[in-house]
VOGU-3710 file (C-alpha; in Angstrom, 3 decimals, decimal comma):
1> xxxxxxxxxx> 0,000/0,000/0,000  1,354/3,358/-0,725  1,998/5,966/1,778  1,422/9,831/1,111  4,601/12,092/1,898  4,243/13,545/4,606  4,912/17,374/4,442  6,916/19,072/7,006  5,836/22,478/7,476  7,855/22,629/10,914
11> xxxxxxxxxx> 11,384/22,216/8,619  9,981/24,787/5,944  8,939/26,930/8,865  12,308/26,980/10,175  13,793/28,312/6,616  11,308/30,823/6,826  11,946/32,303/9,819  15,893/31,740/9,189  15,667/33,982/6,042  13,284/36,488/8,013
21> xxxxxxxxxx> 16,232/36,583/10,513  18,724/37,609/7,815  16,288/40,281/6,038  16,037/42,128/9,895  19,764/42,263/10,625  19,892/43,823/6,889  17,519/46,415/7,812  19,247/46,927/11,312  22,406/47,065/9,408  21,919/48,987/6,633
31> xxxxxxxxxx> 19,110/51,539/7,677  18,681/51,266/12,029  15,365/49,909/11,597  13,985/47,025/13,958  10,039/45,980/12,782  8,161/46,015/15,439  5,134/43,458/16,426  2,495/44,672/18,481  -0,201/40,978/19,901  -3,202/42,303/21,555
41> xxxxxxxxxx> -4,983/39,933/23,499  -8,328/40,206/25,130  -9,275/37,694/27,475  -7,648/34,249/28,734  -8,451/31,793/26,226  -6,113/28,860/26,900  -5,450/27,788/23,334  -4,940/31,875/22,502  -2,159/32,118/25,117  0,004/29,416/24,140
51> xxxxxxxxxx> -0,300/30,483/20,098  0,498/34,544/21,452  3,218/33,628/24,041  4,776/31,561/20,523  4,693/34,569/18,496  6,116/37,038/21,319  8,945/34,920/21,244  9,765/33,661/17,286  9,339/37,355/16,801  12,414/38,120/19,676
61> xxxxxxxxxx> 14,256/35,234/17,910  14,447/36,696/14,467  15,460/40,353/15,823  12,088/41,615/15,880  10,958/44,618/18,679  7,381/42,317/19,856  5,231/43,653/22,761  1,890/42,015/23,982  -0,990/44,032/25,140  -3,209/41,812/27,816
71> xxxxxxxxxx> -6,335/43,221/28,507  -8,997/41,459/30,565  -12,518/40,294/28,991  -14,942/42,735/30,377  -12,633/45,675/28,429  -14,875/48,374/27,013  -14,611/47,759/23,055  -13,784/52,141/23,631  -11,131/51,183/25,255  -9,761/48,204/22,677
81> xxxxxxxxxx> -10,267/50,782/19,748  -8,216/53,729/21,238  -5,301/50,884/21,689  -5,875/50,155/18,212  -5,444/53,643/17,328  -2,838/54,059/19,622  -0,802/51,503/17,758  -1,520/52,628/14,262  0,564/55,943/15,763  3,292/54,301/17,211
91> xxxxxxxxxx> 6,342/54,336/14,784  7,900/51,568/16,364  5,142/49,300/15,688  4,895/48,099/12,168  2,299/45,223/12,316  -0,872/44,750/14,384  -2,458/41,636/15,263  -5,805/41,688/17,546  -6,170/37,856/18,992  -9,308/36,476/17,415
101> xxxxxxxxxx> -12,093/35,369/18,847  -12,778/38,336/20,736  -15,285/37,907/24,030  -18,794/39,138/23,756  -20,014/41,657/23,169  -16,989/43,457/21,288  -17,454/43,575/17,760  -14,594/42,292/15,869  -15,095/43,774/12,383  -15,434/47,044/14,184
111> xxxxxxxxxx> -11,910/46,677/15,784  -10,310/45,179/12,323  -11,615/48,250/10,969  -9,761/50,794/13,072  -6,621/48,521/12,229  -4,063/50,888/10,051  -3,942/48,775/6,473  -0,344/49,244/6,054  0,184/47,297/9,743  -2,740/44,636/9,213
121> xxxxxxxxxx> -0,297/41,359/9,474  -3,492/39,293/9,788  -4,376/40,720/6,031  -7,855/41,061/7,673  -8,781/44,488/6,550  -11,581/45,278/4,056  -8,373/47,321/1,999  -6,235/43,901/2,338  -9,297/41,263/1,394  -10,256/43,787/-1,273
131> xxxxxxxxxx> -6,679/43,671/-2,551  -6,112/39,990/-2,393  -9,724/39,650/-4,476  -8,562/41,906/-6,838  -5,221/40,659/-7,335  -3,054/43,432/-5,875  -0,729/43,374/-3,747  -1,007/43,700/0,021  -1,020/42,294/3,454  -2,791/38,783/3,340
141> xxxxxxxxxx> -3,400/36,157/6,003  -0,578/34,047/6,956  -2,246/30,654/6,919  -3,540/30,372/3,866  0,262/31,982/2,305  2,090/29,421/3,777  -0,182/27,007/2,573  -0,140/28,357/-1,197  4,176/28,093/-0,492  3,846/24,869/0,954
151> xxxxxxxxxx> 2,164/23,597/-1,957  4,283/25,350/-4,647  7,286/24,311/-3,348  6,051/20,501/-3,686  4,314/20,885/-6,850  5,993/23,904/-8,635  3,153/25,520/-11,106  -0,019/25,531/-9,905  -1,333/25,905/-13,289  -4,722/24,522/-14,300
161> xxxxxxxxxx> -4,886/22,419/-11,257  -8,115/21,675/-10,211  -8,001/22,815/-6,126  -11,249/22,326/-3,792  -11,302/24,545/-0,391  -13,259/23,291/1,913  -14,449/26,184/4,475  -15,341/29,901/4,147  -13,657/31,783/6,903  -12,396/35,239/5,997
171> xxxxxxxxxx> -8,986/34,164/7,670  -8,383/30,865/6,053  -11,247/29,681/3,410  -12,050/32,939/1,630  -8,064/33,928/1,097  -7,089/30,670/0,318  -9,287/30,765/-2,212  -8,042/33,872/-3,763  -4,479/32,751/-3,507  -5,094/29,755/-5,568
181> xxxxxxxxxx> -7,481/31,504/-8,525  -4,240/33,826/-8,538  -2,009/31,117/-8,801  -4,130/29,772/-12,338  -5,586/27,196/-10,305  -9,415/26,012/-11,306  -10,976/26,624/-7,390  -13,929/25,627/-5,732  -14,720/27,054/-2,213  -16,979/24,586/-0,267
191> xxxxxxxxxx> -18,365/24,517/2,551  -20,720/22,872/5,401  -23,885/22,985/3,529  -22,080/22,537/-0,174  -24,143/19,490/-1,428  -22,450/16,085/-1,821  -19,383/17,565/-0,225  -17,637/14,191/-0,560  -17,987/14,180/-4,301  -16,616/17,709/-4,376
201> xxxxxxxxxx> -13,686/16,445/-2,662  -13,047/14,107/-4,959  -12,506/16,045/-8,115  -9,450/17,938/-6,473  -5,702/17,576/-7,120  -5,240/20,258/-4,455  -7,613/19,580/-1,257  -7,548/22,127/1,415  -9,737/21,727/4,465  -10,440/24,506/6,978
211> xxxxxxxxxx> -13,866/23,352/8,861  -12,532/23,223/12,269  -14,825/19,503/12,304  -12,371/16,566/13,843  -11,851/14,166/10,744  -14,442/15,213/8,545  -12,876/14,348/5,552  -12,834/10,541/5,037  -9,915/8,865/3,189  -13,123/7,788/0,433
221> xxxxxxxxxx> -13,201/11,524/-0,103  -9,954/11,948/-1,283  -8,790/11,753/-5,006  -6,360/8,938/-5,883  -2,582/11,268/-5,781  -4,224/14,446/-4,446  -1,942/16,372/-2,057  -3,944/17,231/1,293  -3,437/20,374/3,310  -4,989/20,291/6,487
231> xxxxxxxxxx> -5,371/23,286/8,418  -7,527/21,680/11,376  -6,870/21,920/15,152  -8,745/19,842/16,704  -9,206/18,808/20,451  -10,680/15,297/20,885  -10,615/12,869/23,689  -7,865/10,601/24,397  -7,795/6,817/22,804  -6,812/6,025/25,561
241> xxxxxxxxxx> -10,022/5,084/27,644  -8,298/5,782/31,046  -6,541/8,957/29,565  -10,335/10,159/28,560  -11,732/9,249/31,894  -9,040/11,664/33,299  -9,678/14,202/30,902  -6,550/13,808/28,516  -7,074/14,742/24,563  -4,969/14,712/21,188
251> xxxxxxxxxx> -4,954/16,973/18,407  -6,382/15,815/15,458  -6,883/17,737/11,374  -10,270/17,664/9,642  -8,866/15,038/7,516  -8,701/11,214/8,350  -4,993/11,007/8,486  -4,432/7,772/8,870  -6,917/6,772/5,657  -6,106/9,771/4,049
261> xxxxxxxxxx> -2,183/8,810/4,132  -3,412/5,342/1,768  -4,733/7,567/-0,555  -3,061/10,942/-1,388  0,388/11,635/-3,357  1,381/14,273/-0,190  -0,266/15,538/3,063  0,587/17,802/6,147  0,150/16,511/9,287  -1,686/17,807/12,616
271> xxxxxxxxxx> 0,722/18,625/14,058  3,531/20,095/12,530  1,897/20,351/9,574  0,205/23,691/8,356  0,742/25,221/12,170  4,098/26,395/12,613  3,495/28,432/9,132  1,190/30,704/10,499  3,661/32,286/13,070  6,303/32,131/10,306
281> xxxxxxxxxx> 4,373/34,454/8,074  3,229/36,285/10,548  7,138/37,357/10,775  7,332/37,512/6,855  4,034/39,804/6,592  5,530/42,035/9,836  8,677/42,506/7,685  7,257/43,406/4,956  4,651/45,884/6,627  8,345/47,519/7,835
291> xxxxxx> 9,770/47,942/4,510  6,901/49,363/3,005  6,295/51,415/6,231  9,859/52,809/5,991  9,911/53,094/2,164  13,236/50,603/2,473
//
């Protein structure tokens, strides 16, 4: 039986992040310029403060200036905008990242909205989705770029590949989508309520799931030699029965990966898989936000 390669995004990550390390001691070198990172987090989600605390420190790693804003839950959404604001003023700070989901009842497209374009490293903004639909350059989300890399760097030209998205998020689905039209891929964005979803599935080359549903995607899904990206993180119960009882879980995609590894050509793994990509462009996208910034 053949097994699907698995992709390493960790090792790519790593290369990223390297050559993101040599761009800033350029800039440090060459102009005095350090990009700066501001994280503003609302709340304590759990899973939030392990993903910021990881980005505070990749971004000290690579020679970036990073500073985290906690604010507690019951913060007036006032209060979170005149940060916001604050930040956008700030010349040390050249990309802006608000923590999504944001606790009830602030308004998260209002506080995207205040975000300064030029420092929108979540490529969030209506100017940044408006560019990425219209082909432009910008400021786009960093999971679904290091997704389109991962894939190009396996498969070269993207051209006239037939690619199904599965999921409709403005982070993930809806740019990912984008990415791959740009790249002269032939796309179809699915999602939850797309009929015969399965049978979608199985008319793509390039299969990228982003449903947040533990192992929706069966391996019977999956096109003979299609390469799988999964971008799920999911929390499930331990197989372990004891290690349930007691609470314990494992992460799992939205794909099957253990049937999906009999059937496809190539396929990240949850995880090290599509995760450590997102912090790594979130360092790429903060760079770049500093150059243009800076007019360097």
């Amino acid at each position: 039986m053949a097994t699907a390669q698995v992709i390493d995004g960790k090792a790519y990550a790593d290369k990223v992040r390297a050559e993101v390390a040599r761009a800033v001691a350029e800039l440090k070198a060459k102009h005095g310029l350090t990009p700066g990172l501001a994280v503003v987090v609302v709340g304590e989600d759990p899973a939030s403060a392990v993903y910021v605390r990881h980005k505070g420190v990749q971004a000290l790693e690579v020679g970036m200036h990073s500073v985290t804003h906690r604010l507690p839950a019951e913060t007036p959404e006032a209060e979170l905008l005149a940060l916001v604001r604050q930040l956008n003023a700030d010349p040390a700070i050249h990309g802006i990242l608000v923590q999504m989901p944001l606790p009830k009842p602030l308004d998260a497209d209002r506080v995207i909205a205040e975000i300064d374009p030029r420092k929108d490293v979540d490529g969030l903004t209506l100017v940044n989705a408006g560019r990425l639909a219209s082909g432009l350059a910008g400021l786009f989300p960093c999971t679904p770029v290091g997704c389109l890399t991962l894939l190009k760097d396996l498969l070269g030209d993207l051209t006239g590949k037939r690619a199904v998205v599965v999921g409709r998020s403005n982070l993930m689905g809806k740019p990912m989508a984008a990415l791959l039209t740009a790249a002269d891929c032939t796309v179809t964005l699915a999602h939850s309520r797309t009929r015969d979803l399965a049978g979608v599935c199985l008319e793509a080359e390039i299969l990228v799931v982003a449903v947040g549903r533990p192992e929706l995607v069966k391996g019977d899904w999956i096109k003979p030699g299609a390469v799988v990206i999964d971008v799920g993180i999911n929390r499930v119960p331990s197989k372990d029965p004891q290690k349930a009882a007691e609470g314990k879980t494992r992460l799992v995609g939205d794909v099957a990966y253990g049937e999906a590894l009999e059937i496809a050509s190539a396929i990240t793994p949850v995880p090290g898989g599509v995760g450590p990509m997102t912090i790594a462009f979130l360092l790429k996208n903060t760079l770049k936000a500093c150059e243009a910034i800076e007019g360097v």
